[in-house]
N, C-alpha and C positions, 0 to 999 in steps of 0.2 A: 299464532305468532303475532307479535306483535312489536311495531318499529322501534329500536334504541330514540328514533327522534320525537314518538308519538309520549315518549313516559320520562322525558329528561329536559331540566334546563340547562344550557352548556355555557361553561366556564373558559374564558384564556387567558392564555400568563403572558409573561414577558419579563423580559430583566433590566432591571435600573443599572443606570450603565456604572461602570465597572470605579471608572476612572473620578467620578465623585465618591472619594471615601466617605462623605457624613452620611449620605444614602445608607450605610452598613452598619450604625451605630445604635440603632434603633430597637424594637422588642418586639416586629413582629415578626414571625420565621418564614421564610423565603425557601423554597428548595427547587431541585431540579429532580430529573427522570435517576441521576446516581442517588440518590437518597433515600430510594424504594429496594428494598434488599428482603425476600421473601415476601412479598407481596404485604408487606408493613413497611412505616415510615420510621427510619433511624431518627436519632437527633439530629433537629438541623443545625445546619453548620452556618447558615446568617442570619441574622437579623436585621431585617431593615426599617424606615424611617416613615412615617405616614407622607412624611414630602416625597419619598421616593416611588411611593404606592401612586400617588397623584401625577409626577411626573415619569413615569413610563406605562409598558402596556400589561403589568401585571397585576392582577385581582388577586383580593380575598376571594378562598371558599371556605364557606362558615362552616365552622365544628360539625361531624355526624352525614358528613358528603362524602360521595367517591372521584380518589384523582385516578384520572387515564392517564398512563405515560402514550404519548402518541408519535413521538419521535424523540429519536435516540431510546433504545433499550424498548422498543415498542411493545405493549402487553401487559408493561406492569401494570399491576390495580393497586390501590392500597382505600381506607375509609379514612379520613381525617378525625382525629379527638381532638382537635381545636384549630382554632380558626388560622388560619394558615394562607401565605401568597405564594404566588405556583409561578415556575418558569415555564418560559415554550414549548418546554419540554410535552406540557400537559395538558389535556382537556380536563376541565373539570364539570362533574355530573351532577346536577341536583336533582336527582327524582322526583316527579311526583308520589308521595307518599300515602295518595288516595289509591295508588292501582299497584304499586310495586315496593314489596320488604328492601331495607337497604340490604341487610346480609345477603338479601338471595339476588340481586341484582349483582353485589360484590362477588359471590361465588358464580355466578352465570359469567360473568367477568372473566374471572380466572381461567374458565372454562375454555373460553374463547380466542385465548391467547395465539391460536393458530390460525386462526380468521384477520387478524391483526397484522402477523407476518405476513402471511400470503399477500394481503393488499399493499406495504408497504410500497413505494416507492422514493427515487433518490438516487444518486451515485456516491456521494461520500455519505452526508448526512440521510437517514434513513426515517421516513414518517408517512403516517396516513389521513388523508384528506378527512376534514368533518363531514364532509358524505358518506364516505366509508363508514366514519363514527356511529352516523344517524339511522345508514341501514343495514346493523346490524339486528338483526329478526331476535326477538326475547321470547322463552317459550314462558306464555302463562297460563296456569291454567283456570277455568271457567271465566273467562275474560270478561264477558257479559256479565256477571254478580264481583263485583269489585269486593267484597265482606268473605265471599266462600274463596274468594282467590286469594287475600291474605292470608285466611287461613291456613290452605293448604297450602302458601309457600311462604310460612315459618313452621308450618308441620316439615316441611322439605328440611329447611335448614338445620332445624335442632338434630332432626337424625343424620343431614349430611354432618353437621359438626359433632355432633357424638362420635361419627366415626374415624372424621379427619383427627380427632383428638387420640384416639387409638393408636393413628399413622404418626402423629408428635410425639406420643409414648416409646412408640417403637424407634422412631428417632433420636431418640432421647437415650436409650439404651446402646443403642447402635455408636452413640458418639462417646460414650462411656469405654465400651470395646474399646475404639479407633483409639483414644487417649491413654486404655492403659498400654494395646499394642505401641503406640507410641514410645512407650517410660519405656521397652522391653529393652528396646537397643542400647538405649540410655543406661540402662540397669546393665548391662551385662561391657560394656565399656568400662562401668565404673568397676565391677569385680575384678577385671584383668591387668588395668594399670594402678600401679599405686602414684597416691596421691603426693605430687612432684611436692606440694609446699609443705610438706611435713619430713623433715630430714630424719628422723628418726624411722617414722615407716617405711624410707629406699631405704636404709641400713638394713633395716630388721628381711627384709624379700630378699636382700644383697643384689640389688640393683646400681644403679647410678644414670646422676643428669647428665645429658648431655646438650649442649646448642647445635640446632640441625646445623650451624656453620662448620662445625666438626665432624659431622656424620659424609655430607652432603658435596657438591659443587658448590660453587657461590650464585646464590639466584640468577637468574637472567630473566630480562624483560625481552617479548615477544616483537615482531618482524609489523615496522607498521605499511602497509598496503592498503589497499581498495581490493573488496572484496567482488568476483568475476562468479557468475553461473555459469559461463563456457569455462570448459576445459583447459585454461592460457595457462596451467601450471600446477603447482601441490597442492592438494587439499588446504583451507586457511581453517583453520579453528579458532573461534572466536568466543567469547563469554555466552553468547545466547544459543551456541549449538549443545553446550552441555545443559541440560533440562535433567532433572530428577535424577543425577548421580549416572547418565546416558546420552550418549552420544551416537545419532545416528549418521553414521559417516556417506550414507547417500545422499544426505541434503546438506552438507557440509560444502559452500561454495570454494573457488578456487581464488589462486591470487596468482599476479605476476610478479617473479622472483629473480636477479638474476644469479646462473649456477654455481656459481662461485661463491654464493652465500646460504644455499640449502643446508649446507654441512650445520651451519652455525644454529638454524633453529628448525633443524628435522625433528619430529618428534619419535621417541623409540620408546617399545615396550618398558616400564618400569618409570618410565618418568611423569614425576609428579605436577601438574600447574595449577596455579591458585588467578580467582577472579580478583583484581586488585581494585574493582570500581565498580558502583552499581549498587544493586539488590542485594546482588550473591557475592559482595565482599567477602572475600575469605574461603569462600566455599573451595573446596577440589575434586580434581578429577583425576584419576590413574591411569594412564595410557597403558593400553594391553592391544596386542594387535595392530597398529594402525596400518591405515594407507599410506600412500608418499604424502605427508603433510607438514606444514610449518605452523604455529603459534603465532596468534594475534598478539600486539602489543600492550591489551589491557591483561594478558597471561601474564603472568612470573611462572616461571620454569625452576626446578631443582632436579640433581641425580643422583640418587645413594649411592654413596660410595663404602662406609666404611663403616663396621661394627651392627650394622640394619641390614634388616631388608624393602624393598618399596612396599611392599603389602602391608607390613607391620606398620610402616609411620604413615603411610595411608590411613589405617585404622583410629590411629594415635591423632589426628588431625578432623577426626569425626567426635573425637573426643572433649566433652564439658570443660576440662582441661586447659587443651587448645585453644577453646573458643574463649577464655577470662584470657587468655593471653594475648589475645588480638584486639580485646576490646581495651580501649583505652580510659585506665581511671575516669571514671565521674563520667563516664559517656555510653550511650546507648546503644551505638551502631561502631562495628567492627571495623578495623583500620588495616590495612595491608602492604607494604611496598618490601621490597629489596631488604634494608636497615631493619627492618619488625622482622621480616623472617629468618633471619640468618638468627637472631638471636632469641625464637621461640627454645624453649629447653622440653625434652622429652627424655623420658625415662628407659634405660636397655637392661635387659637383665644379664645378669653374669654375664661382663663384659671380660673379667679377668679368665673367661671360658668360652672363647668363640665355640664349641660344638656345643656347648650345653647352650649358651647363647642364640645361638639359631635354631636349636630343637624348641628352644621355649618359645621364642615368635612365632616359625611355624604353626605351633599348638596353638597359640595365643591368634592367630592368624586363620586358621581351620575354624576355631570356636566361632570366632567374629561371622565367620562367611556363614558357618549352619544358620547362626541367629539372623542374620541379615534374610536368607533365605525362608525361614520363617516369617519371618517382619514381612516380606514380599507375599508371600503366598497368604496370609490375612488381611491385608492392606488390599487384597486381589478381590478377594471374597468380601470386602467390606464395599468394593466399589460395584464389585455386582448387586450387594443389600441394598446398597443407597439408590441404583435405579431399580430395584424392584420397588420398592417403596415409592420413588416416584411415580411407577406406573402405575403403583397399588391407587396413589392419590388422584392421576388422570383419570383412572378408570372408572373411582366414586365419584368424581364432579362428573363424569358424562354420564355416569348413571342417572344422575339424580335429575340430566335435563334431558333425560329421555325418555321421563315420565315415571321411571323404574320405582321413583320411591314413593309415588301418590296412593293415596287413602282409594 
């Protein structure tokens, strides 16, 4: 074994301050510990100025080097392909490349990610000292003949990457899967509603539009409070308890309400609320079950009332459809309030036939759930692949430094 300090010259970054824009106008790329995403360097997103390299604490490291992330996001490695300035984020490594392969140094790297955390230290901001850095132990092998130890670790490497490349094929496949289960739900939404902007194909199904201000209550915006983890009142549901179309109403904190005004924003089975800000603009949830709760005030609320049922325009609101609806010409991100929703228009079948009508949502509503149900149970099984593959990938970098793969 031999010392991370004994086989590296070490690099630190730092960042040109913020509030000189000409510092950022510059060609050469600056990055931080977010820039590292699979143990490769994304595009960077600055460029900065040689006056800006000179006046703060951040260095080049030249093309064919390894950055350490060492605080914030600690562990990540990635090799530089061109010469590049690093934020604090980083230690950067220059080998001596008389006694150590960059690739197998970068894979030993990777390897180590667990040696990284354990030593971290910090309360908000999380990072490990260049001691820590220095003595982390490198396994090499015949240490004493520098010639037969290169050798044998890029002998190491090409079969560790032979194999890690196997584990990116399978990856590869696997995201193929995930992508078409994805189009599934997609696909099977678009078979059940016909397509509102073609008036010809509602006629021909003997359908018709309707605006959920016809079907529905008139929106309502949700109860604004501060949100309590005691017990001082009804469950508060807010935009960040509902995560992936679920709501777990145990961690759902509470609010202080007074009783006279629960009536107004209880939540009941059947009723639908959209995120009007955020991320999840647009997105919904279908209340089924709840506890004693009330609605946050970044919710809008609606209640079917007439010609629907909540599970059908639940559906109807997962739908491609839906979603051009809410996006606003020429814009990219979806828009939501009170006045947009009342006049979203959705399609009822035989409405001049309430029993045929609600048989056919029903059905329409059954289908949806199998398919959803399947979407679920592969999406299950794809998240179990993806850490097996993970582990498949831990388990060759620890192979490889534990001698497993030497001649």
């Amino acid at each position: 074994m031999v010392k991370l300090g004994e086989l590296c010259q070490f690099v630190s970054g730092g960042t040109p301050r913020r509030d000189i824009e000409k510092y950022y106008t510059g060609d050469m790329p600056w990055i931080t510990g977010a820039d590292i995403v699979d143990d490769r360097i994304q595009e960077p997103r600055c460029y900065i100025t040689q006056e800006a390299i000179e006046n703060s604490a951040t260095n080049i490291v030249p093309a064919g080097n390894i950055l350490l992330v060492t605080r914030t996001g600690v562990g990540k490695v990635a090799i530089n392909e061109q010469d590049i300035c690093i934020s604090q984020d980083f230690t950067g490594l220059i080998p001596d490349r008389r006694r150590v392969d960059i690739k197998y140094l970068y894979h030993f790297l990777r390897n180590s990610k667990d040696y990284f955390i354990e030593n971290q230290r910090g309360a908000t901001i999380k990072g490990v000292t260049r001691e820590v850095v220095k003595n982390l132990e490198v396994p090499l092998p015949y240490p004493s003949d520098p010639a037969r130890s290169l050798a044998e670790q890029r002998r190491i490497v090409a079969r560790l990457e032979a194999l890690l490349g196997e584990v990116r094929e399978m990856r590869k496949l696997q995201a193929t899967i995930e992508a078409d289960v994805g189009r599934l739900m997609e696909a099977a939404l678009g078979e059940v509603f016909p397509d509102i902007s073609d008036e010809a194909q509602v006629k021909k199904w003997g359908w018709e539009i309707y605006a959920i201000e016809e079907i529905s209550t008139p929106p309502q915006y949700g109860y604004t409070a501060s949100a309590h983890q005691e017990p001082i009142g009804p469950k508060f549901l807010r935009i960040t308890d509902i995560q992936d179309g679920f709501v777990d109403w145990d961690t759902v904190p509470h609010c202080k309400i007074q009783e006279n005004q629960i009536a107004k924003y209880e939540l009941k089975s059947g009723d639908i609320v959209f995120a009007r800000s955020g991320a999840t603009t647009g997105k919904t949830y279908l209340i089924t079950n709840p506890p004693k709760a009330v609605f946050a005030s970044y919710l809008i609320r609606i209640r079917i009332q007439e010609k629907s049922i909540p599970e059908y325009v639940f559906w109807f609101f997962q739908s491609p459809q839906y979603w051009k609806q809410i996006t606003l010409r020429g814009g990219a991100q979806p828009n939501m309030n009170a006045q947009l929703l009342k006049q979203v228009c959705i399609p009822i079948p035989y409405p001049a036939d309430p029993a045929q009508s609600m048989a056919e949502q029903h059905r329409i509503v059954a289908r949806l759930d199998a398919v959803q149900a399947e979407v679920n149970a592969a999406r299950r099984l794809a998240a179990h692949d993806r850490q097996a593959l993970e582990q498949l990938e831990q388990s060759i970098l620890a192979a490889a430094f534990r001698g497993e793969m030497q001649g």
